[in-house]
C-alpha positions in Angstrom: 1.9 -31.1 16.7 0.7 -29.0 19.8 -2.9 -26.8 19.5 -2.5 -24.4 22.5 -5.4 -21.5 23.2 -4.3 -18.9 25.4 -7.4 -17.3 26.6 -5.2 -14.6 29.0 -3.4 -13.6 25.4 -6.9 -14.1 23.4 -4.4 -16.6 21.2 -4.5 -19.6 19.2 -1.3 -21.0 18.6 -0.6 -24.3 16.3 2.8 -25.7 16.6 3.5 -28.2 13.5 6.8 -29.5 15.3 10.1 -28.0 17.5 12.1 -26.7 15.5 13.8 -23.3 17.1 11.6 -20.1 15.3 14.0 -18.0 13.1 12.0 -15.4 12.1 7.9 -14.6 12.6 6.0 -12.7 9.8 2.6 -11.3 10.4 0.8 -12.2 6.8 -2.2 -10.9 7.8 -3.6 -8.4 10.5 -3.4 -11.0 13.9 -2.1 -13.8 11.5 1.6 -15.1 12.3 3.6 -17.4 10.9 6.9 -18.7 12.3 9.4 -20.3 10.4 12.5 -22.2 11.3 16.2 -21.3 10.0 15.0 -22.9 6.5 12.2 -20.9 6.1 9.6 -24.0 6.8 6.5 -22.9 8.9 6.6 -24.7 11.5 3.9 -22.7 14.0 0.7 -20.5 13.4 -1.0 -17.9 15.6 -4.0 -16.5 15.2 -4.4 -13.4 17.4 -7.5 -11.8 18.7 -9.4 -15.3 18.9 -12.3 -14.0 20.2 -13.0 -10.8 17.9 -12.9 -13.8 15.5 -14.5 -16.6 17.2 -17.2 -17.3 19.6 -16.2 -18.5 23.3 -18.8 -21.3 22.4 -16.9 -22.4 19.5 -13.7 -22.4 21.5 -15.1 -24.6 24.0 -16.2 -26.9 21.7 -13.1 -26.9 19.6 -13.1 -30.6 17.6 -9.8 -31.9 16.1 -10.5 -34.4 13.2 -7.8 -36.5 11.7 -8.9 -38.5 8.3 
């Protein structure tokens, strides 16, 4: 799994694994999801970060694993 923020594309993009993207589908206004050739999701991008999202909080991302 790979958590990238693109601050140049205001972008947050979580990757679950590599598989090659078949086909994207916007769900939501700035919401993607890609899915591979058997309709798994296998990445997530949230567009517009910071419309949604204070810079703060981006700096201060956490990532928490139970």
């Amino acid at each position: 799994m790979r958590l990238k923020v693109d601050q140049k594309s205001d972008a947050l993009y979580f990757r679950l694994d590599e598989s090659p993207v078949a086909e994207s589908e916007e769900i939501r206004p700035g919401i993607v999801l890609d899915f591979d050739a058997r309709d798994n999701v296998v990445g997530i991008e949230i567009l517009n970060l910071s419309r949604r999202i204070s810079e703060e909080m981006i700096r201060n991302f956490k990532f928490e694993t139970a």
